[in-house]
Structure formats: structure tokens, C-alpha cells
C-alpha positions in Angstrom: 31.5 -118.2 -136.7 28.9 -120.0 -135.7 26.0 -118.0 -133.8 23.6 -119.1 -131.6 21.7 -116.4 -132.1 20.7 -117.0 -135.1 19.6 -120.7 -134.4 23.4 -121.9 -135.4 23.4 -120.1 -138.3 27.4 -119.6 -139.8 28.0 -115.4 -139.7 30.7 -113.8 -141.5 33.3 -112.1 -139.4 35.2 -110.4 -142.2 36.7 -110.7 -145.4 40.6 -110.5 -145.8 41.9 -109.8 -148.9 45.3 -108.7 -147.7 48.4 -111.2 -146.2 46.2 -113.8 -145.5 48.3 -116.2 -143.4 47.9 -119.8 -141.6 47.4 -120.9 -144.8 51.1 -123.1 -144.5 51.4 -123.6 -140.6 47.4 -124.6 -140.2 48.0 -127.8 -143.0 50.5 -128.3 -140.3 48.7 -128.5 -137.4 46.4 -131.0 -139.5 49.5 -133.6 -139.9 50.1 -132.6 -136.5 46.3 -134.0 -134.8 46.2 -136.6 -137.0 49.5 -137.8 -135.7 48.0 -137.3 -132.2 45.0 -139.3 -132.6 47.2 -142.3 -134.1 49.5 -141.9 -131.2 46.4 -142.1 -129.1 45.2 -145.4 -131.0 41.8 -143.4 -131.9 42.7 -144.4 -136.0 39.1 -145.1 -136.4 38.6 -140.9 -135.7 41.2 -139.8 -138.4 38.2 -140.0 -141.6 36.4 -137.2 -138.9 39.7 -134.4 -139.5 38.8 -133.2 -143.3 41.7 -132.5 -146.1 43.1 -129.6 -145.7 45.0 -128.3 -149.0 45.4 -124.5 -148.2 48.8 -124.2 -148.7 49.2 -126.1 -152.3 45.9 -124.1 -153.6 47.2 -120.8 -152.7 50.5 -121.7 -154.1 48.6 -122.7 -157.3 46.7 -119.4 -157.5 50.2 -117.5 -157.5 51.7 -119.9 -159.9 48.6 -119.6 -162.2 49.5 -115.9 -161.8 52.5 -116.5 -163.1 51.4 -118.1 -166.1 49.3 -115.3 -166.9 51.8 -112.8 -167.1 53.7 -114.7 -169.6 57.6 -114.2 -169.3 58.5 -117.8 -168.5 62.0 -115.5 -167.2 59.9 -113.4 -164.4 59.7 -113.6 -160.5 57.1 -113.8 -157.8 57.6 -110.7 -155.7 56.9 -111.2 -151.7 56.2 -107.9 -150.0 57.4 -108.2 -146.6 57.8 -106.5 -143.1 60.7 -105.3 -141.8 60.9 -107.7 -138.8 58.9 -110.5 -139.9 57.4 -113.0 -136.7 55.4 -114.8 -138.9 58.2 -115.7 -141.2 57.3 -119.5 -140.9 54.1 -119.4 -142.8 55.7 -117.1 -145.3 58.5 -119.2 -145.9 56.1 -122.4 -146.1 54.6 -121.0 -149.5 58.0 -120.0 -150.6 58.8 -123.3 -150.4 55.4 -124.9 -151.8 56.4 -123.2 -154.5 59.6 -124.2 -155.2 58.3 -127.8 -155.1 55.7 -127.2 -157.5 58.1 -125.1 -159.8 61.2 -125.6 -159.4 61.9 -122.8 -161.7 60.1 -119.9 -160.6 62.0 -117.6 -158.8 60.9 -116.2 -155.9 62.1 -112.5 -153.9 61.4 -111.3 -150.6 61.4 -107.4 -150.1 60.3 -104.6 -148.1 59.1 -101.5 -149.1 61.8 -99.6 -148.4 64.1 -102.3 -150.9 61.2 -101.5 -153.3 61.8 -98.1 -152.7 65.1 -98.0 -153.3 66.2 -100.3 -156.3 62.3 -101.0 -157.7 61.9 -99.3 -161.5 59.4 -99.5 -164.3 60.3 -100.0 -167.8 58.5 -97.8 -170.3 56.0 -100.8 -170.7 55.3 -100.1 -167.2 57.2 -104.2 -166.5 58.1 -103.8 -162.8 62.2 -104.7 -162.4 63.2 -105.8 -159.0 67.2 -106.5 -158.8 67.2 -107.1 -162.4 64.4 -109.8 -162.2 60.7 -108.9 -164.2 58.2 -108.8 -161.3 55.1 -111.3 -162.4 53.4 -111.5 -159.2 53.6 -109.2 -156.2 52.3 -111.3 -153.2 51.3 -108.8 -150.2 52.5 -110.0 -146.2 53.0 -106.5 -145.7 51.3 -103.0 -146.1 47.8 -103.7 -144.4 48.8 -101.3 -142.2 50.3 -97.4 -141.9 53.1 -98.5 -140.0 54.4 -100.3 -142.9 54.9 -96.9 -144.6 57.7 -95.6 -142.7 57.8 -92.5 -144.9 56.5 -91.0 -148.7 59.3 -93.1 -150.0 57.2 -96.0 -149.0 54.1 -94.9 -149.8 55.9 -94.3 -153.7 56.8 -98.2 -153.4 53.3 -98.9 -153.4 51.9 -96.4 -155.8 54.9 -97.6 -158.0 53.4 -101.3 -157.5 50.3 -100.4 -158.4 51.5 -98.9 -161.7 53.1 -101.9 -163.0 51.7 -104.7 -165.3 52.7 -107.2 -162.5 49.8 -109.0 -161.1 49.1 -107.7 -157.4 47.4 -110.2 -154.2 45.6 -107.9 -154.1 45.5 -105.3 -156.2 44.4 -101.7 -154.4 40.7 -102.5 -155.5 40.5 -105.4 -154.0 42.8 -104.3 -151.1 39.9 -101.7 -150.5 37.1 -104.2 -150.7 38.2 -105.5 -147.6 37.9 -103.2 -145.8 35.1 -103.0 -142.7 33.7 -100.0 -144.1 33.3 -101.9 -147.8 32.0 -104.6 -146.2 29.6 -102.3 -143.8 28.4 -100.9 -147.3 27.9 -104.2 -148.8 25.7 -105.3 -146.0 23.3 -102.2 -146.7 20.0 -103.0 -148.4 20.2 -103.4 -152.1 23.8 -103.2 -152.3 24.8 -107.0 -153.0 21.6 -107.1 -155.3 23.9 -104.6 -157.7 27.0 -107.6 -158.4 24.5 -110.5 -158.0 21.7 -111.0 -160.6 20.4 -114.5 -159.1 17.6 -114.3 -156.4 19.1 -117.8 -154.6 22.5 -116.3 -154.5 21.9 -113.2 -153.0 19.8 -114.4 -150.4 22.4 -117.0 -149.5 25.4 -114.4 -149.4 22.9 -112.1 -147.1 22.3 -114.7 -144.8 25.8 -114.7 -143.5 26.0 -111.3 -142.8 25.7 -110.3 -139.6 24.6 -106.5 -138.6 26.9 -103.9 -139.4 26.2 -100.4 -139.2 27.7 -97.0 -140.4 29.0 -94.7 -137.9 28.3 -91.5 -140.6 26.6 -88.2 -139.3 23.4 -89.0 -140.7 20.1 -90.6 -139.4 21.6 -94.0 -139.9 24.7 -93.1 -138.0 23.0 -91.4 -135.2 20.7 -94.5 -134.7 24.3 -96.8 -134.9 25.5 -94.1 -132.2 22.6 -95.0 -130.1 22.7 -98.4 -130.2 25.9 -99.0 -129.3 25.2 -96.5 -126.0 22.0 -98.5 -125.3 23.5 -102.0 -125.2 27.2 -101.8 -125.8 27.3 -105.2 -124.7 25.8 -106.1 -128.6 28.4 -105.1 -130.2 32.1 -104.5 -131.5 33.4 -101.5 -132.5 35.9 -101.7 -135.6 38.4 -99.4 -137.0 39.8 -99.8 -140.4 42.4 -101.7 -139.7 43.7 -105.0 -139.9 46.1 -107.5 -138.6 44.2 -107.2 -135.2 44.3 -106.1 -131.7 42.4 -103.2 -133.1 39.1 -103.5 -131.6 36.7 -102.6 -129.2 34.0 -104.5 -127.0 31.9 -104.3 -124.2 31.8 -101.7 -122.0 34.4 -100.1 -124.3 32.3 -99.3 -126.7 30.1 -97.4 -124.7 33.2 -95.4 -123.5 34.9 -94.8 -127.0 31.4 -94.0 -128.4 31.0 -91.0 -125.9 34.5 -89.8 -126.8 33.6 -89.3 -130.5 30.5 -89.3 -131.2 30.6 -85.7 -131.9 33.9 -86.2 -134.1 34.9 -86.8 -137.0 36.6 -89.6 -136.0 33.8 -91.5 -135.3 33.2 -91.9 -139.1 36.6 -94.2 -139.5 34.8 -96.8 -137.2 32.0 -99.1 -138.3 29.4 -101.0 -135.6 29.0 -104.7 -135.9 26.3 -107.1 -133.9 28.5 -109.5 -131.8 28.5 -112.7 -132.9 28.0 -115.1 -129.9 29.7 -119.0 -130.4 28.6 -122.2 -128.9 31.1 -123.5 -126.2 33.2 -126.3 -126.9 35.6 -127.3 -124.0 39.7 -128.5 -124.8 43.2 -128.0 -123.8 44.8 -124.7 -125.2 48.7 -126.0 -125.4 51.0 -123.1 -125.3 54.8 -122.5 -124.7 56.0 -121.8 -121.0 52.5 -123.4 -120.2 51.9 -125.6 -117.0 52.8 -129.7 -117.8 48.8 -130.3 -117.9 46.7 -127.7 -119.0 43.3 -127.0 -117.6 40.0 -127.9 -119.2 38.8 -124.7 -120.6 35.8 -123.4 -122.3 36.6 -122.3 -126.1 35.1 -120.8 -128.8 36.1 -121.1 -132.4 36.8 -119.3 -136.2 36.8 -120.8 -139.1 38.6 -119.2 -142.2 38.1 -120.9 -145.9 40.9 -119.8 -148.1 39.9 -118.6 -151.8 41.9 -117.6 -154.7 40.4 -115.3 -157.2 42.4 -113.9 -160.7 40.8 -111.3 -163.0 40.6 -108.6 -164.3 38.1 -105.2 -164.7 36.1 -107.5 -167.8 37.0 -111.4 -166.5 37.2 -113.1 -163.8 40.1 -116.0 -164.9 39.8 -118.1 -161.7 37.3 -117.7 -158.5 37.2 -121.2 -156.1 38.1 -122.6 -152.8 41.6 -123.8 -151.6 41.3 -124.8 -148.2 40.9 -123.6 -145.0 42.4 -122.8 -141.0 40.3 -122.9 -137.8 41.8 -120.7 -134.9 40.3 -121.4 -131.7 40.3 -119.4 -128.1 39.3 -119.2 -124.4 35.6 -117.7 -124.7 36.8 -115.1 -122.1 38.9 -113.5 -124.4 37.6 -110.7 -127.0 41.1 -110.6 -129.3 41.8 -114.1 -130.9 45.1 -113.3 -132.6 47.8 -116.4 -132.8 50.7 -114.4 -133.3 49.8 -112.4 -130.3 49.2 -115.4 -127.8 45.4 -115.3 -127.5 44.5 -117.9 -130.0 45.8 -121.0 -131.4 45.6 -123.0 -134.5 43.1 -125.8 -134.7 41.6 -128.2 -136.6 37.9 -128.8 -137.5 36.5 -132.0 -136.3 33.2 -133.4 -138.2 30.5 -134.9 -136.3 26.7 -135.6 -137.3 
């Protein structure tokens, strides 16, 4: 997000490294302006909407994935929920796939299936319904109530074990994480995985504050700030898929609650990041015939696909992007829950 307090400056939100999604339906909603501004006879503001390639880059990761594993034979795994809403955008990369390789096979599973028909061979080669697993691509199991029991929980540990090739792996499930990223942003931290001067300056610059909630002077100051000026800031659990966190005059509240908890050490603080206004039209089903003018504020997401392994990284570059954009009243922007809605960056001087 942009931030305006920090003279325009672009601040980091998060990282996700777990069932990224918008990847399919936001090239969508590209073909879908475009198609509104030519409709509108504005063709001479088409050059102004940039290419968006998400979804054929992130296919391309898996499929260079695939490659790596070897067995020509093997499947891509998709790790799925039980009740699936967002089952457009998973089947749009299902079926990027199958355009790009025809011959690639692709499953889509819960944990619980994994649970119960999942084995490993004694070379540790994960079998899924007699297929080789090559890939395991993660929409599910960012959260506990994925796990509906241990048997679950086995799934994934039994994942993990295999020589398939996890998005992500645990580690890099972990790393992102708002308490790894809290870390990250403490002083000399990113100066450990970076050697160049320029580069770690320029990843710093995007961070914004984030603060540990730990009982220790750092902590206790964190716990202080938030009760000074909640207004600052956003309280974060480790959790994702939103809807999860706290702002305003909330965090002054849940702050009190726990601050002499335990609890309080699952939560990490983060400065608020405050966007410019823009002002649009949010269209939304059941919505009135013409929408009001509103006052917005946007995210943008760039899409990355990185393969390695603990001495090489194979592959690390950028795919594409989504923007997801919201009335500046609201704190939550999630899509899927009817705050937010997909968007398109448009490029001006």
C-alpha cells in the first residue's frame, strides 16, 4: 500500500506464502476493464491498464515443479477445503494448466482424502490414488480449522515427509507468518540473508513498523504504544485468510484483556498504514442499479514464484500481479467476504 505517511512511499502489508489466490480471476477482471473502456470508446486509455500474466506465471512455476521432480508419469496435487467458495480461481489454474500441458495430470483433495488413501513408498514418493505426487499445491491448511482432527494433522506431516515438491513447504509456510515477518523487520535481521548494502536498504524501506508483543522491554513498550494511540495501529494474530484482525479502538480493548497473558505473545503490533483516497464505483451483486461515488482505498499484490532447495535457489522472479480495492471506511478488505473487490491498476504520470 501506498502510505502517505511516509511521503507516498509503497509499505509492505504482508507476505503470503500459502494459497495465494486472485491470481486466475484478477487476469480476468483485466479482460474485463479493458472490455469496458472499449465499450466506452476510451481505446486511446487501454495502453494505461498494464499486462497482467499472473495466472500463466504461477502455472509455469508449478509446471517447472513438475519438471524438477522428474517422473514424466507423476501428478500435481491440489490441497483443498472441504467446501470450497473460491473454487473459480482454483479451477482457473487447473485449467491453465491443462492448456499448457496437456499431459499433466492434475488431483484435487482434502486432507481428510489424504488422510485416508495418501501412502509413502519406501523412497518416501508420495502416492495419491495410484498417481506419484510431484507437486502438492496448498489452497487449504492456512488455518486450524482445516485440521478437523490428528488424522489431518498426519496428512500434513505425511506431506511434508515426501520427496514431492510442496507450495510451500512448512519452512516457507512459517516464513509467512506475522511473527517471522515481525522478526525480520527487527534491526540486523535482514542484514543476516542479504550481503549487499543497496538491497538491504531497499527491502527495509518497505517495511512498515511492526513490533513484538513478548514479555520483555520491547514488548512492554509495544503494550504501551498500542494503549497510548491505538488509533496507530493493527493488532494481528497469526492467522491468515482474514477477518482476523483488530483496529482502532479495538486494540486498546483487546490489549487490556491480555496484556498480562500469555496470549498476548501470539499477536504482533503493526503501524497502520494510511492510503491516499481515490474515488469509484464499488459494483457488487444485489447492489442498487447506479452505485454511489465512494471514496476507496487500494492493495496491490505482485505474484512471485520461487523453487529451491536448503543449498539452491532454482527459480526466484515475478509473475504478475492483483489489485483489490475497498471503501476507506472499512478496516477488513477480504473479496470473498464482500468488503473488497478486484481491481485493476491504472498508470498515470
Amino acid at each position: 500500500m501506498l502510505h502517505t505517511n511516509a511521503k507516498g512511499k509503497i509499505k509492505q502489508v504482508e507476505i503470503n506464502t500459502i494459497a495465494s489466490s486472485f491470481g486466475g480471476i484478477g487476469t480476468r477482471v483485466l479482460q474485463f476493464n479493458r472490455f469496458v473502456l472499449q465499450e466506452l470508446g476510451h481505446h486511446e486509455m487501454l495502453a494505461n491498464l498494464p499486462e497482467n500474466n499472473a495466472l500463466e506465471g504461477l502455472c509455469n512455476g508449478m509446471l517447472e515443479a513438475w519438471k524438477i521432480y522428474g517422473d514424466p508419469k507423476a501428478a500435481i496435487l491440489f490441497i483443498i477445503e472441504d467446501v470450497t467458495y473460491n473454487i473459480c480461481d482454483q479451477r482457473f489454474h487447473e485449467f491453465e494448466l491443462m492448456r499448457l500441458n496437456p499431459y499433466v495430470k492434475v488431483l484435487r483433495r482434502t486432507l481428510t482424502d489424504i488422510a485416508e488413501r495418501a501412502q509413502l513408498e519406501p523412497d518416501n514418493e508420495l502416492l495419491m490414488d495410484d498417481y506419484v505426487i510431484s507437486v502438492v499445491y496448498y489452497r487449504a491448511g492456512y488455518e486450524p480449522g482445516h485440521y478437523h482432527s490428528q488424522r489431518e494433522w498426519d496428512a500434513r506431516l505425511l506431506i511434508e515427509r515426501s520427496q514431492a515438491i510442496k507450495s510451500p513447504s512448512i519452512h516457507y509456510h512459517l516464513a509467512g507468518t506475522k511473527k517471522v515477518q515481525q522478526a525480520l523487520a527487527r534491526p540486523g535481521a535482514v542484514e543476516m540473508f542479504l550481503g549487499e548494502a543497496s538491497k538491504i536498504e531497499a527491502v527495509k524501506e518497505i517495511f512498515t513498523g511492526l513490533y513484538s508483543l513478548d514479555f520483555d522491554e520491547f514488548g512492554d513498550q509495544a503494550v504501551q504504544m498500542a494503549l497510548d494511540s491505538p488509533e496507530r495501529f493493527v493488532l494481528k494474530p497469526q492467522r491468515e485468510g482474514g477477518g482476523n484482525n483488530i483496529y482502532g479502538k479495538d486494540v486498546r480493548d483487546a490489549i487490556l484483556r491480555m496484556k498480562d497473558s500469555r496470549e498476548r505473545t501470539a499477536w504482533i503490533l503493526m503501524e497502520r498504514i494510511n492510503p491516499p483516497l481515490s474515488t469509484g464505483y464499488i459494483v457488487r451483486p444485489g447492489g442498487p442499479d447506479i452505485p454511489d461515488l465512494v471514496d476507496l482505498v487500494s492493495e496491490l499484490g505482485i505474484f512471485g514464484v520461487i523453487i529451491g532447495d536448503s543449498t539452491k535457489i532454482f527459480t526466484n522472479r515475478q509473475v504478475g500481479h492483483m489489485l483489490r480495492t475497498k471503501v476507506s471506511t472499512a478496516n477488513e478488505g477480504g473479496v470473498a467476504a464482500g468488503l473488497g473487490a478486484l481491481d485493476s491498476p491504472y498508470l498515470i504520470d
